[in-house]
C-alpha positions, 0 to 999 in steps of 0.5 A: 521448459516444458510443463512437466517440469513446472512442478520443480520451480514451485518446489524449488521457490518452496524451498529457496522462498519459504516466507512466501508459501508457508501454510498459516504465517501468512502476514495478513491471515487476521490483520484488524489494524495497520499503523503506516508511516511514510518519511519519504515521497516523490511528487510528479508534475509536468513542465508543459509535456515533460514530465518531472519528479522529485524526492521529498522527505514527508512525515505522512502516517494513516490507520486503518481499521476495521480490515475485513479481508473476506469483505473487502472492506476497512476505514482509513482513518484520517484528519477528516473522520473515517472513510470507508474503503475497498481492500484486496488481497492477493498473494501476501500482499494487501491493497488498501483503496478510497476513490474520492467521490467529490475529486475523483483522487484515487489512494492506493497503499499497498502493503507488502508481505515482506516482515522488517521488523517485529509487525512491520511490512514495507509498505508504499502510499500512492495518491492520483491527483491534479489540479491546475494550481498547487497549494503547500500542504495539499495534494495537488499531483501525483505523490507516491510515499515510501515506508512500512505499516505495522500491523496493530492487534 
């Protein structure tokens, strides 16, 4: 394909993939607030070098407020207060990140542009941890949640 013709792709996904170029109905344009709830997760381990996974059910939610796209900025507020965290948006899909000053965890969720309901976007939760020993109700290895976040007014 030479590029000469690339205007005939973008043209063609326009017509073919509205949703993900239509001026003004961009999903997060003035997101303040998300509400995310995640029933399902698979947790990540390692039995000597082999690495392992499984699917759980969970009953994970979170809010994020205060969501300033221009800033990159919001607080995900949690059982242990607010935290302040660093957000990125790139092509209708907005990323929500806490590094852990005192663990070194890293949290991602990311939130899809893709509407599934009145106000609510998939949505997925990662979590980057490990420690040697595993506690219930801890995170203690990788976990990445699946789910949606419905965007608050």
């Amino acid at each position: 394909m030479s590029w000469r013709s690339c205007p005939l792709v973008v043209v063609a996904c326009l017509i073919v993939c509205p949703e993900a170029a239509a001026p003004g109905q961009d999903a997060f344009e003035t997101v303040k607030s998300l509400a995310c709830s995640f029933p399902v997760y698979a947790t990540g381990t390692w039995e000597k070098a082999d690495p392992r996974a499984e699917v759980k059910t969970a009953k994970l939610s979170m809010v994020f407020d205060a969501i300033d796209i221009e800033d990159g900025t919001a607080e995900s507020i949690g059982p242990y207060g607010p935290m302040h965290i660093v957000v990125r948006y790139a092509a209708n899909t907005l990323h929500l990140i806490h590094v852990a000053s005192t663990s070194g965890a890293l949290y991602v969720t990311t939130v899809f542009g893709r509407e599934i309901g009145p106000g609510k976007r998939l949505a997925v939760h990662s979590r980057h941890e490990y420690t040697a020993v595993s506690l219930p109700g801890f995170t203690s290895r990788p976990e990445q949640y699946y789910g949606e976040c419905a965007i608050r007014p």
